[in-house]
N, C-alpha and C positions, 0 to 999 in steps of 0.2 A: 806241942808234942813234937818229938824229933823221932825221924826212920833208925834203923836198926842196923843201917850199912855201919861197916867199921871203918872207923878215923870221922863219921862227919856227926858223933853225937858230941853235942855238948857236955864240959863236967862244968857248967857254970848254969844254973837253972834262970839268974834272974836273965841272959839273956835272951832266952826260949822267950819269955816274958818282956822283955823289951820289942823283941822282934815282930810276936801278936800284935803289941800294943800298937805299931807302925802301920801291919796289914787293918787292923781294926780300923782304926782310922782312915785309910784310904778309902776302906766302904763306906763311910759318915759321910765325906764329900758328897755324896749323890744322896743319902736319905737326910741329911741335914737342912738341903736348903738352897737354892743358889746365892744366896747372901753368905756363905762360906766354903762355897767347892773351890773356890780359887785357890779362897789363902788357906786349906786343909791340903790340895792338890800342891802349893807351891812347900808347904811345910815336908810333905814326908817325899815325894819324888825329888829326887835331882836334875836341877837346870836341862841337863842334857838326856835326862830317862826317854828310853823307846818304851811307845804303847803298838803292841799289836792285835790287830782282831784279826780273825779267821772265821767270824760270825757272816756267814753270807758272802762272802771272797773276800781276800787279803788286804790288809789295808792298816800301813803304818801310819803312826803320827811323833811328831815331837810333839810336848807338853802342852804347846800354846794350841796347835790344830788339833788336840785332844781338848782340852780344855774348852777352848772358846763356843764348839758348837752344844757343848754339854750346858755351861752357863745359858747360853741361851736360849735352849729348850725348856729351862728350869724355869724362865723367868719369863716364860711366854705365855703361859695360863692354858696351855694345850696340854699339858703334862702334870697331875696332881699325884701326890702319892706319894711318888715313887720309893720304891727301897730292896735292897738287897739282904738277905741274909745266909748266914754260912749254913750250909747241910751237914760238910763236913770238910775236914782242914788236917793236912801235917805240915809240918817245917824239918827240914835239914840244914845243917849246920856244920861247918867246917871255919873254922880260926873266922876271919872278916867279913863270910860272903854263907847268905841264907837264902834258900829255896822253899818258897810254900807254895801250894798247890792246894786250893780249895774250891771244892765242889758249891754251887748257891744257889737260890730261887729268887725269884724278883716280881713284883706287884708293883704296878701301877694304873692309873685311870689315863686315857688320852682320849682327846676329845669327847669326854663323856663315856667311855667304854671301858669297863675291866676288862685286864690284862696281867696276867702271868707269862712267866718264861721261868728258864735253869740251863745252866752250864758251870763251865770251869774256868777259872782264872790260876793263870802260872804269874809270880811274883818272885823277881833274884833279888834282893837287896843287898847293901854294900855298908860295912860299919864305917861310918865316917867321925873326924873331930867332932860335928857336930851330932853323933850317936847314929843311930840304922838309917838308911835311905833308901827307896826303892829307884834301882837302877831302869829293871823293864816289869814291864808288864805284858800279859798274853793272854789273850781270854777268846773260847767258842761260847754259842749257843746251842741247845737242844733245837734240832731241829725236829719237826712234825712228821 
């Protein structure tokens, strides 16, 4: 779905539809598995992509120090479940460079205990030779 500001909708639909299919992915990395956050993570971010949280105070990472503690909570048997899914999602679009903005809920078990949470993830991706890339990332938490 694209906003309604003028100059940033697309007249090209499939890549509203390319661009989902990037952010969709990015959420698979965490409900898939740690046997493929990596290389789902190394597939649609870019080498140099910033992740930031605002969940509980600021705190950037590059890919690798986003990634690496993710893996291994995954693959630590403290953490079952888990998964993400959308509430609700737009994209803007202007020529190369796409902004989505999606609302989520998340479920998981740790240490034996259910668990829920919700927030929002900000995503800029960037059309590159090799098709859409997610440049950053930015995500809070609902807090209680």
């Amino acid at each position: 779905m694209t906003d309604g500001d003028e100059g940033s909708v697309s007249d090209r639909p499939e890549i509203d539809t390319e661009v989902e299919a990037v952010v969709d992915r990015f959420f698979t990395a965490f409900t898939d598995g740690a046997e493929h956050t990596e290389a789902i993570l190394t597939e649609v971010l870019l080498p140099e992509a910033v992740i930031v949280s605002a969940a509980g105070g600021l705190t950037v990472y590059d890919v690798r120090a986003f990634t690496e503690p993710r893996v291994a909570l995954l693959r630590s048997g403290t953490l079952a479940g888990f998964r993400e899914w959308r509430t609700e999602g737009r994209t803007g679009l202007f020529g190369d460079v796409a902004q989505h903005w999606r609302s989520y809920a998340k479920a998981w078990t740790q240490d034996g205990v259910e668990r829920h949470g919700a927030g929002t993830k900000s995503l800029q991706l960037v059309r590159t030779s090799a098709g859409w890339r997610i440049s950053a990332v930015l995500w809070d938490d609902e807090r209680a």
